[in-house]
C-alpha atoms as one frame of an Amber mdcrd trajectory, in Angstrom:
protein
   6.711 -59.561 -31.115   2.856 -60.215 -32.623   0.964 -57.150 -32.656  -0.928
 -56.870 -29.497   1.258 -58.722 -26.935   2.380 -55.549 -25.680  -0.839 -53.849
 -24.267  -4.313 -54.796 -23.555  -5.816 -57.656 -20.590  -4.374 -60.644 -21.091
  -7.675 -62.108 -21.350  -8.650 -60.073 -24.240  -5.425 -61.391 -25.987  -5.453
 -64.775 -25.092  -8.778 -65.034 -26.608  -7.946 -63.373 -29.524  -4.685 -65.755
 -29.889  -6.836 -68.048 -29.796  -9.248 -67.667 -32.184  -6.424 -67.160 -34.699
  -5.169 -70.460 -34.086  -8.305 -71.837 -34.110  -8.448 -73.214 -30.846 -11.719
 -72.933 -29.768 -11.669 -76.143 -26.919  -9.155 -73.977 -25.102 -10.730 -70.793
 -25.291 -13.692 -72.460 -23.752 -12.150 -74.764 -21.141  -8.865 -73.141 -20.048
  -9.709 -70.639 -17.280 -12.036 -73.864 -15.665  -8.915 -76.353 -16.496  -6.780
 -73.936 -14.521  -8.716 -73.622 -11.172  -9.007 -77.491 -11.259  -5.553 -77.762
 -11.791  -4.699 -75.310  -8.825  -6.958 -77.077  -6.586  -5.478 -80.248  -7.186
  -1.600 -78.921  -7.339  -1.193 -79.772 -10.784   2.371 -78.362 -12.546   2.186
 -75.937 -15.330   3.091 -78.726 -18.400   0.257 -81.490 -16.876  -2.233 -78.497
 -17.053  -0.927 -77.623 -20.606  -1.810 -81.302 -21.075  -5.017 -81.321 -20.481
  -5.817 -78.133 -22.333  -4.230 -80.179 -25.201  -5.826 -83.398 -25.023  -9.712
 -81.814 -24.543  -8.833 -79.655 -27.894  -7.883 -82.805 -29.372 -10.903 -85.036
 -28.119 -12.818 -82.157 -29.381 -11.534 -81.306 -32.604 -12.028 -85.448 -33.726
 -15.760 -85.307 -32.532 -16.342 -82.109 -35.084 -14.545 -84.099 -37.596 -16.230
 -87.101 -36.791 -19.189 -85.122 -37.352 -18.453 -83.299 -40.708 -17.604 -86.586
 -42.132 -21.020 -87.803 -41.204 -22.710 -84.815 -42.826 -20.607 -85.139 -46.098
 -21.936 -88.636 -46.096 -25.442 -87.527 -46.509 -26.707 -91.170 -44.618 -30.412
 -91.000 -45.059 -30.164 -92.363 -40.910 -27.510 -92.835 -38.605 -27.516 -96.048
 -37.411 -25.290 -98.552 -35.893 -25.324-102.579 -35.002 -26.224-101.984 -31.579
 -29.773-102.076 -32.702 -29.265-104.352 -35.791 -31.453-107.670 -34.853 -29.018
-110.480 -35.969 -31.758-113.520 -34.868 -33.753-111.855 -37.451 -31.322-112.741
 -39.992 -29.848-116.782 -39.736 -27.983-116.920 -43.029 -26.292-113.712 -42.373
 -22.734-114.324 -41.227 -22.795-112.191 -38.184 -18.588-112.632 -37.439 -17.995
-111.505 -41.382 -19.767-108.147 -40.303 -18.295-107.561 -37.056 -14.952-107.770
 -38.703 -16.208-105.430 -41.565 -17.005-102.497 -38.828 -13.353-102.917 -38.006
 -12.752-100.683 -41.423  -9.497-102.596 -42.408 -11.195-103.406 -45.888 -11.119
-100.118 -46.403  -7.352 -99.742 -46.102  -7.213-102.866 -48.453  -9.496-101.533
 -50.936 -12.026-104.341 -50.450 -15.485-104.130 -51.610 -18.377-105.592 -49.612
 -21.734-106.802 -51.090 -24.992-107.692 -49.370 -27.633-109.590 -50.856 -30.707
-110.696 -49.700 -34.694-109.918 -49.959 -36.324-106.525 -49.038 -36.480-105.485
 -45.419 -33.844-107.816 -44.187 -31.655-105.019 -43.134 -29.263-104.095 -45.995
 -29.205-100.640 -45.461 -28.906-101.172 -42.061 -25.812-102.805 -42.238 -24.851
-100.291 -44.748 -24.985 -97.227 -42.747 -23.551 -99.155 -39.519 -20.374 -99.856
 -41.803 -20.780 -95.928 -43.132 -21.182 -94.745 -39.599 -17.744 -97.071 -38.810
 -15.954 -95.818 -41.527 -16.582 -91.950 -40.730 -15.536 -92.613 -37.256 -12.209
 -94.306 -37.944 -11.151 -91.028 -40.109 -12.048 -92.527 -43.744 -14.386 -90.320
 -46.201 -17.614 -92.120 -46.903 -19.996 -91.381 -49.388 -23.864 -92.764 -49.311
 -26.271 -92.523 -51.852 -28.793 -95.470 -54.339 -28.222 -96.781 -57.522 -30.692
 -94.667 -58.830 -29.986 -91.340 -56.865 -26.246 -92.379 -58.326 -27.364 -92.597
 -61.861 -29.937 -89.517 -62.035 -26.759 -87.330 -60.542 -24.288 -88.962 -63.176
 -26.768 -88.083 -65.869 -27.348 -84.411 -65.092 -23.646 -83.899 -64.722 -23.006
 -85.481 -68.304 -25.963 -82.720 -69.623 -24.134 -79.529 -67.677 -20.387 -80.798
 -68.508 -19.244 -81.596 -65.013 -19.129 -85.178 -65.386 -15.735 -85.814 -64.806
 -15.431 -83.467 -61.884 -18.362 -85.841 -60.082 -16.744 -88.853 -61.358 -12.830
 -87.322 -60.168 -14.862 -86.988 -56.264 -16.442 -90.294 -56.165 -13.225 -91.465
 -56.815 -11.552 -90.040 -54.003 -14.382 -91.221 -51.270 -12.498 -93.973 -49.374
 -15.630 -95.762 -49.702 -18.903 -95.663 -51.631 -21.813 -97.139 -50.629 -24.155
 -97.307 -53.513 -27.692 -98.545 -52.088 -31.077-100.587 -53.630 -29.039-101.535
 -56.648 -31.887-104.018 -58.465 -34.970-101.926 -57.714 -35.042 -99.743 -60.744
 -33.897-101.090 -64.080 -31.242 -98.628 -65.801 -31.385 -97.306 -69.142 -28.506
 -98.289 -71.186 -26.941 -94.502 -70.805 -27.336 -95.070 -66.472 -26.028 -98.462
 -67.093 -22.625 -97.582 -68.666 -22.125 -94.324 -66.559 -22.937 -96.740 -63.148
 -20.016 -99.236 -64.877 -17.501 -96.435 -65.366 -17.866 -95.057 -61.200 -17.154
 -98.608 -60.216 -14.477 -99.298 -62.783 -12.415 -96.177 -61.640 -12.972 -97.403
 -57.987 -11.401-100.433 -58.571  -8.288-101.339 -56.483  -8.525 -97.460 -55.600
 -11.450 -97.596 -52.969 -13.836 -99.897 -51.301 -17.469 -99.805 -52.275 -20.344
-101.702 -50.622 -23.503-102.542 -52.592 -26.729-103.608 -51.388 -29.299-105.795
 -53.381 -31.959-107.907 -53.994 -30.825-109.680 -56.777 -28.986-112.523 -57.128
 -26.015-111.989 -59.311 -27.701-113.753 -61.671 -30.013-111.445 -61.962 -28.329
-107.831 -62.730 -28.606-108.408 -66.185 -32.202-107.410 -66.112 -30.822-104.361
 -63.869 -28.033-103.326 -66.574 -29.297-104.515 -69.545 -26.429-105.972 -70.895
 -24.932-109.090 -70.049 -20.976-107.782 -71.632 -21.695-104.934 -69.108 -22.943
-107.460 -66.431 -19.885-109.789 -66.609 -17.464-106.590 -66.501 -19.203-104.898
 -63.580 -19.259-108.037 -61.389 -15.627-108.637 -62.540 -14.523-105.958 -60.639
 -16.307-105.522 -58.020 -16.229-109.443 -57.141 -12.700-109.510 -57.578 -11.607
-108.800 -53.756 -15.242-108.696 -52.140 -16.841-109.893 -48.766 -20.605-110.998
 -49.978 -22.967-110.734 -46.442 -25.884-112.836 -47.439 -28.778-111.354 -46.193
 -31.986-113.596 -46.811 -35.244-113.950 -44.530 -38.396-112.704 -43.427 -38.530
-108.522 -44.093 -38.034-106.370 -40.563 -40.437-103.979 -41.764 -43.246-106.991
 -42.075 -42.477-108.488 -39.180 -42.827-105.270 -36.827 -46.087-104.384 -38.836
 -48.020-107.627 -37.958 -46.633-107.315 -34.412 -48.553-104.270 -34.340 -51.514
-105.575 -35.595 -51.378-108.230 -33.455 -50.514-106.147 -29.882 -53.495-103.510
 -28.947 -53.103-100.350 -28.143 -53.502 -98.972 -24.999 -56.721 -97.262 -26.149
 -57.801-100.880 -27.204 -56.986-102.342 -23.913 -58.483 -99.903 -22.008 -61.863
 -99.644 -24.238 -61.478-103.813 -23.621 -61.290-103.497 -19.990 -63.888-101.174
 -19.828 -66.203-104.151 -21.371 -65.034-106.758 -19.286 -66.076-104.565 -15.936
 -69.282-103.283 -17.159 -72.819-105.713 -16.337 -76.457-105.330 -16.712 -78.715
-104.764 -14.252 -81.222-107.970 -14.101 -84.320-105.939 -12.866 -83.552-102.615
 -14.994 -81.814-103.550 -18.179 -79.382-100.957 -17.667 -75.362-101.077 -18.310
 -73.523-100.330 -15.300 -70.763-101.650 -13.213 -70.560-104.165 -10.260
């Protein structure tokens, strides 16, 4: 018999039983669970049921949750707020299919392209946020974030430990890729993450380049060709072009008043002059 079984309240035990096995949901819910379940006649296994199931539901929504920390998104966001009117050429049946994750079990990169504030990242994080939900280890970070980290690894000697854990993420999302020109160091160490990735993980770029273009990015058009090799070779591309989000909602501002500006307005509007004294006053 386990230490303990023999002597103490039972409640004292069962708590401590427990903890051991880590069963915190239980320990929490099981004395409630168990008047419910005598109120409503419930047998002994359906109430063991229930105890189960809540630890379950429970212990997915903490792992839901540590894989959403790990992630280190800069926001959580999803497409229930993602404006697709905002964005024509974006094929908005490409990206409901994406948040389905099953790229990710094919080891399927995704690329989006399109001008700034047209809601790249957006999209990003929604298919992050997805991914980490659905039980797959997701990774967020920029091209430039990416390449300073890469760097100072290679300086303290524990580049191929960071370069072993990106490979592992089930997918990478590697952010604002065409912003920043590389050095020719960056540029190669950038190459070798996605090389190792390839056909082992899914990783989803965002840009605002045209392919064309990442040779002024990389530097190299050898390294150019390669890098777009592999990560073009089993890709969805979203296409992302229009007027910026961020514009948009900054001329809408200037162009609704406040309430202070509506009120100070309305207070002009009511106020007259008094014909025999000059004076401002109201009618």
């Amino acid at each position: 018999m386990p230490a303990g079984t023999t002597s103490g309240t039972p409640q004292v035990l069962l708590a401590h039983h427990l903890r051991q096995l880590k069963l915190p949901t239980i320990l929490r819910e099981y004395d409630k669970v168990a008047r419910e379940c005598a109120g409503d006649g419930v047998d002994h296994p359906r109430y063991l049921l229930r105890l189960v199931e809540l630890e379950l539901i429970d212990r997915e929504r903490r792992m839901v949750e540590r894989r959403i920390r790990a992630a280190r998104f800069p926001a959580i966001k999803s497409l229930d707020t993602f404006d697709f009117t905002a964005i024509p050429s974006l094929n908005k049946m490409l990206l409901l299919e994406l948040v389905r994750c099953e790229f990710i079990l094919r080891r399927e990169n995704v690329i989006a392209l399109g001008n700034s504030g047209t809601g790249k990242t957006h999209a990003a994080l929604a298919l992050g946020l997805a991914a980490c939900q659905k039980g797959f280890s997701v990774a967020f970070t920029t091209a430039t974030a990416l390449v300073h980290q890469l760097m100072e690894a290679r300086d303290e000697r524990r580049l191929l430990k960071l370069q072993r854990d990106l490979q592992a993420v089930k997918l990478l999302i590697v952010d604002e890729l065409g912003y920043v020109p590389l050095s020719p160091t960056g540029a190669e160490l950038l190459f070798e993450v996605f090389s190792q990735r390839y056909e082992r993980g899914s990783t989803l770029v965002t840009s605002n380049l045209p392919f064309e273009d990442w040779t002024s990015v990389l530097g190299s058009e050898r390294l150019t060709g390669a890098l777009l090799d592999r990560l073009t070779h089993h890709v969805h591309i979203l296409t992302m072009n229009g007027d910026s989000y961020r514009l948009k909602q900054s001329a809408a501002r200037r162009r609704s008043p406040t309430a202070a500006d509506r009120a100070e307005q309305n207070q002009v509007i009511t106020e007259t002059v008094d014909p025999e004294t000059g004076e401002i006053g109201k009618p």
